[in-house]
ZAVO-999226 format. One record per residue (C-alpha): residue in one letter; x, y, z. Coordinates in steps of 0.5 Angstrom, whole numbers, padded with zeros to 4 digits, always signed. Layout:
! residues N
AXYZ/...
END
This chain:
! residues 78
X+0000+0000+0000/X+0003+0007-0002/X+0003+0012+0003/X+0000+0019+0004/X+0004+0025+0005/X+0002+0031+0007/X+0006+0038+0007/X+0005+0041+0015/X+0009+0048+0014/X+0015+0050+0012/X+0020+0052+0016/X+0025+0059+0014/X+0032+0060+0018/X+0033+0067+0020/X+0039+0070+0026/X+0034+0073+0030/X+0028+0074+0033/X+0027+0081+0031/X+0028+0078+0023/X+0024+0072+0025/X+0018+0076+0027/X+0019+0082+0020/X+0018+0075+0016/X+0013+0074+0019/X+0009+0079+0018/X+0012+0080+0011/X+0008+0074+0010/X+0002+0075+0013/X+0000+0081+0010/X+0003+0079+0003/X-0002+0071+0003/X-0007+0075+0008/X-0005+0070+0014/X-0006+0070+0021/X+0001+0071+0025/X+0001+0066+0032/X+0008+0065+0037/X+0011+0059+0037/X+0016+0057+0042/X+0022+0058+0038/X+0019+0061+0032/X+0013+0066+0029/X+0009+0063+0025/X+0005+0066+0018/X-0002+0062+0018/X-0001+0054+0018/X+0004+0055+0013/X+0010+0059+0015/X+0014+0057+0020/X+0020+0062+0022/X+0025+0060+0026/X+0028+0065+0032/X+0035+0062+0030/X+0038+0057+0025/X+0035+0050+0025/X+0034+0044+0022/X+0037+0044+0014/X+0042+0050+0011/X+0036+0055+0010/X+0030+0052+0014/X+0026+0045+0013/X+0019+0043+0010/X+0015+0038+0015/X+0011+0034+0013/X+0006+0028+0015/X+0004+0021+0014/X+0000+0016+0018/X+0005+0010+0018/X+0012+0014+0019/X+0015+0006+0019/X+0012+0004+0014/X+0014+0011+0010/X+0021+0010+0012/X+0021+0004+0008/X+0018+0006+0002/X+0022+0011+0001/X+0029+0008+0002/X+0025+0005-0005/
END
């Protein structure tokens, strides 16, 4: 059986707090998005994840969702 994946959000890098919150509302006003307050990050929407510092990957990262992570793993080692 094939698995299904779904994007959650992506995830930019900034250097600071202060770039993470300017992004933030950058993308909020240009997608007509709702800012919200993560623990380490603000968030535009569901959609954009910006982060307070770097974290995961060079630039940022893209999460995503399945239902059976093991057997997702697995099809995609295929």
């Amino acid at each position: 059986m094939k698995n299904t994946f779904e994007l959650v959000h992506v995830g930019i890098n900034n250097n600071s707090h202060e770039e993470s919150t300017q992004l933030a509302n950058l993308l909020c006003a240009l997608f007509n998005l709702t800012p919200r307050h993560g623990g380490k990050s603000e968030f535009a929407g569901n959609y954009f994840e910006c982060m307070n510092m770097p974290f995961l990957g060079t630039h940022g990262h893209i999460a995503m969702q399945t239902d059976d992570l093991e057997a997702a793993v697995e099809e995609l080692k295929e």
